[in-house]
N, C-alpha and C positions, 0 to 999 in steps of 0.2 A: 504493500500500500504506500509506503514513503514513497518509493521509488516512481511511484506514479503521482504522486502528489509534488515531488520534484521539475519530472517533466513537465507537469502541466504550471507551471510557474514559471521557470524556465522560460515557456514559451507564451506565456498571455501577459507577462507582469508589464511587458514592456503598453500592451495594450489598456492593461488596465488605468496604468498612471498615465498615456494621451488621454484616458476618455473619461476618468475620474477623477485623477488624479492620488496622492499619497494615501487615501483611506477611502478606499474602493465602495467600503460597508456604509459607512457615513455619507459621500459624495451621493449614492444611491435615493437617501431622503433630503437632502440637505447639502449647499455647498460649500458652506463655511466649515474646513474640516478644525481649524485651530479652535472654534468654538465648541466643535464634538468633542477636542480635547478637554476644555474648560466644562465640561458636563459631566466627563469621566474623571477629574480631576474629583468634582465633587460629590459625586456618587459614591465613587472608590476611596475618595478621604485620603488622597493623592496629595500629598501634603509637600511644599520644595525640598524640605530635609530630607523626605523619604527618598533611599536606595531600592531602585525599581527593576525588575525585569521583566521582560516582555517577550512573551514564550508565541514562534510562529509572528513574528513579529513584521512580517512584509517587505516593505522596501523601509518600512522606517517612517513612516506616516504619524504612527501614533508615538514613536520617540521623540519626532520632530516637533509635534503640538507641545508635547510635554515640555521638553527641553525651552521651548518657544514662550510658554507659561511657568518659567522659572524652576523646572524640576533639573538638577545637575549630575546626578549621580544614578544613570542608566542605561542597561546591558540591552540587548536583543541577540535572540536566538531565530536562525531561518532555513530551512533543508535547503532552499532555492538558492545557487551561486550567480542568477542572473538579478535578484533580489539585492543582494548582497552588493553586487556592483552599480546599482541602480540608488540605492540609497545611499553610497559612498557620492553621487550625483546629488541628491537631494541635500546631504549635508555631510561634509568629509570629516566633520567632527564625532559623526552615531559611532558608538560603541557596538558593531553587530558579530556575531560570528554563525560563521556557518559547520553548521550540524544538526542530524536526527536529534531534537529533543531530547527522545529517550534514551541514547544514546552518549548524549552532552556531558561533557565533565566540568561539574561545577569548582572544583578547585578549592572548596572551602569556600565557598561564598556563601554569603545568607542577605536576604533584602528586605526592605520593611513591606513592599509592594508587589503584587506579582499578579500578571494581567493576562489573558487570555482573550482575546477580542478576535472572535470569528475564527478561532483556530482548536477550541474543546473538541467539538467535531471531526475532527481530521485523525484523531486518537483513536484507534481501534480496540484497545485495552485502556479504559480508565480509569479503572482502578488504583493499576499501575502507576498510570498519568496523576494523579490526584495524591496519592501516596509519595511521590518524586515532588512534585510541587509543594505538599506540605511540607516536606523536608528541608525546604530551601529556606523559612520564615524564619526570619529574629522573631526571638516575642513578644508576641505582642501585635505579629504581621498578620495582612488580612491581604486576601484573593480577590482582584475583581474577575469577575467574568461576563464579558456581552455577547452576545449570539444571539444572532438574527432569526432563530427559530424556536427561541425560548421565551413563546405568547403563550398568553393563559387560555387564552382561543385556538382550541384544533381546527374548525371552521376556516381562520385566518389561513394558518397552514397550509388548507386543501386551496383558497384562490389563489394564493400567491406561488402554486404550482411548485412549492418548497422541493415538493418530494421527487419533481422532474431533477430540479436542482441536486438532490441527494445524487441522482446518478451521475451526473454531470461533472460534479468536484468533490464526487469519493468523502462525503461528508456527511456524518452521523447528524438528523437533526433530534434535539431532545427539545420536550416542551418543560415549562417550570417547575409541575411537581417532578416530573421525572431530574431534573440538575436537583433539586433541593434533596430528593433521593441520598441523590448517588454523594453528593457532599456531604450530607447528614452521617451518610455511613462511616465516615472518616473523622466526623465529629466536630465540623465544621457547620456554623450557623447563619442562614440569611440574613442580613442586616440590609435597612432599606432601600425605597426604591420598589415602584408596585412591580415591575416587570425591566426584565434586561433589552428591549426593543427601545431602536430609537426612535421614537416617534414625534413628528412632526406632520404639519399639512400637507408639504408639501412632498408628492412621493413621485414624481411624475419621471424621473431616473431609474427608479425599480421598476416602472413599470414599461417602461420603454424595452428595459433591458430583456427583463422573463418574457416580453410579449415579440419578442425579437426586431424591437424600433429602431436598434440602437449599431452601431459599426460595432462594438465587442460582441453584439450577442449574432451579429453574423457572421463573425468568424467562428463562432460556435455550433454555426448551422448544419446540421438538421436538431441539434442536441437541445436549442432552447429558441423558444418562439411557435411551439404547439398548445401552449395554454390560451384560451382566448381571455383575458381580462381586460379592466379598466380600472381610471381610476378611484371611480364611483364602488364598488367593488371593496375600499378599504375605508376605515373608520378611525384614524391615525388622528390624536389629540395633542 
């Protein structure tokens, strides 16, 4: 599975950042990504002091918000060697390294922050995955996790053609209770925030994208642009 979640990065990031730009997830609702930062910042209780890592980290989108909003002291991990050089573009100053996650050797390190944003998914063993990231925490540290398919609404899910997406980018979707689950098992507790979706009015780049409007989701073709939706279709607050 890495090895296909490599390639496909590898070969669309450069796509993703002409047509989204640094935070692909974000750009989709909204175009202000440095303000998606500033949202996550305070969700997460992403504090400047705080020593952050950022697991599947992209090209560096959401280190750059960060680092942009006064945070100094932050790593990124990424399987993608085209990622890695593309954020070395974005800002020569990110801290990234490229490696399987699971495979990463943290070196002694521990962070007060540790983020997963659109990348839980990609994990075929969570467990695993969740068990390695706690281990990574000073005390006292706390996880964010955002994913786009973690609405309290299974409804949502079925229009937004998520599960096309599932085959698409080899990506587990889980809904709320099920992450609160699977965290809980490890002893870790929800702390606020009604839901990890970022919602806003305006959605009219997600929907371009799954509905195949867009130059990324036709490079993607026949793979995405078989759902019919709209934007009337979603109920984003």
């Amino acid at each position: 599975m890495s090895k296909e979640i490599k390639k496909y990065y590898d070969q669309y990031s450069d796509a993703y950042l002409t047509e989204y730009g640094p935070i692909f997830q974000a750009a989709l609702f909204a175009p202000d990504w440095k303000d998606h930062c500033r949202v996550m910042m305070h969700r997460g209780r992403i504090l400047e002091s705080c020593s952050v890592l950022d697991v599947g980290c992209g090209v560096g989108g959401v280190m750059k918000g960060l680092k942009d909003n006064g945070v100094k002291d932050l790593l990124g991990v990424t399987i993608s060697s085209r990622q890695v050089e593309l954020a070395e573009q974005l800002d020569p100053d990110l801290d990234i390294e490229l490696s399987d996650f699971m495979q990463w050797e943290d070196k002694g390190r521990r962070f007060d922050r540790i983020i997963l944003c659109e990348s839980f998914g990609y994990f075929p063993e969570t467990g695993k995955l969740i068990e390695k990231v706690r281990g990574l925490l000073n005390p006292g540290g706390m996880i964010y996790v955002k994913d786009l398919c973690a609405v309290p609404d299974p409804d949502l899910i079925q229009q937004a053609g998520l599960n096309e997406l599932e085959d698409l980018w080899n990506y587990k979707n889980y809904t709320c209770g099920e992450m609160n689950w699977l965290w809980g098992q490890a002893g870790l507790n929800r702390i606020g925030g009604e839901n990890n979706l970022w919602r806003i009015s305006d959605c009219r780049g997600f929907v371009n994208f799954i509905s195949g409007n867009s130059e990324l989701s036709r490079k993607h073709f026949p793979s995405v642009g078989q759902v019919p939706i709209k934007a009337s279709d979603f109920l984003f607050l």
